[in-house]
C-alpha positions as CSV (number, residue, x, y, z in Angstrom):
1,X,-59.7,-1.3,-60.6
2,X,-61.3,1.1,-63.0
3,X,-62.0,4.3,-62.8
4,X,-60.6,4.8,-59.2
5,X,-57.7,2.5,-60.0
6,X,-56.8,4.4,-63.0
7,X,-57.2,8.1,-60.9
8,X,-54.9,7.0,-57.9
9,X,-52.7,4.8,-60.3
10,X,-52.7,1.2,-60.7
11,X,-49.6,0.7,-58.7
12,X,-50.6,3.2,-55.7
13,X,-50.4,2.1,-52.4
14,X,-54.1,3.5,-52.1
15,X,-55.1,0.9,-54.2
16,X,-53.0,-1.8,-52.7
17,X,-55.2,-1.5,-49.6
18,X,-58.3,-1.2,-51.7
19,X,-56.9,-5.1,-53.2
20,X,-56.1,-6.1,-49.5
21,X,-59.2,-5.1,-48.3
22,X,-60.9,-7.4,-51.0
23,X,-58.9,-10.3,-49.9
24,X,-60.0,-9.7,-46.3
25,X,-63.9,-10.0,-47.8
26,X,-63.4,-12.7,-50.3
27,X,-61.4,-14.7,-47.3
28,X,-64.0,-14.4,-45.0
29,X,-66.9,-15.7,-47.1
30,X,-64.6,-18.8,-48.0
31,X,-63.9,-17.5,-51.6
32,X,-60.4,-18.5,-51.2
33,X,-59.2,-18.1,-54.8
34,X,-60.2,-15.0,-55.1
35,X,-58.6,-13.9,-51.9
36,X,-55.4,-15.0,-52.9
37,X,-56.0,-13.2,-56.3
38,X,-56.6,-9.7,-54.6
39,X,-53.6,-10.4,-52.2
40,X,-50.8,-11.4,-54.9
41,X,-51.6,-8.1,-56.4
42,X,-51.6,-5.9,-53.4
43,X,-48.1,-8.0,-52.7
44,X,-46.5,-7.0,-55.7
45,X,-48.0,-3.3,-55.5
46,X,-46.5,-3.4,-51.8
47,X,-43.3,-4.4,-53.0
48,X,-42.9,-1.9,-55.6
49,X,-44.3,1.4,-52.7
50,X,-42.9,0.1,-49.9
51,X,-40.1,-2.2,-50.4
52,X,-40.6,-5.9,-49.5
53,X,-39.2,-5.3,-45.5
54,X,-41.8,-2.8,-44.8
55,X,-44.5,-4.1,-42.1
56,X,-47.5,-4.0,-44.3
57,X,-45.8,-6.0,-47.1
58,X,-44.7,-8.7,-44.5
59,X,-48.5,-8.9,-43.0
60,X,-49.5,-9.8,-46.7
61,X,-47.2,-12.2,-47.2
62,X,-48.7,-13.8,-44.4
63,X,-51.8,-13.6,-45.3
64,X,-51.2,-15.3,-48.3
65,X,-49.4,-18.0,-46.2
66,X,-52.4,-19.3,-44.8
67,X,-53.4,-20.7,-48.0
């Protein structure tokens, strides 16, 4: 992530949504394995930040069932 990964810290929840918004753009243009990239990492950032019940985690997970 960079400068701005490295300023919020890599494992921030800010920058989980930064990777999940990614996905959303890579997933929409057909670029599925990068999609799936961006979301494993905002899953395992969710996970960590907000525990792997929490309703934004779950949503991921779904998202990343659809591949």
């Amino acid at each position: 992530m960079g400068v701005w990964g490295s300023a919020s810290g890599e494992d921030s929840s800010d920058v989980g949504m930064v990777l999940i918004n990614l996905g959303v753009e890579y997933s929409s243009k057909g670029e599925h394995d990068e999609a799936i990239e961006y979301y494993e990492k905002a899953l395992a950032i969710q996970i960590k930040t907000l525990g792997p019940d929490h309703p934004s985690t779950k949503r991921t997970q779904g998202n990343l069932r659809g591949y």
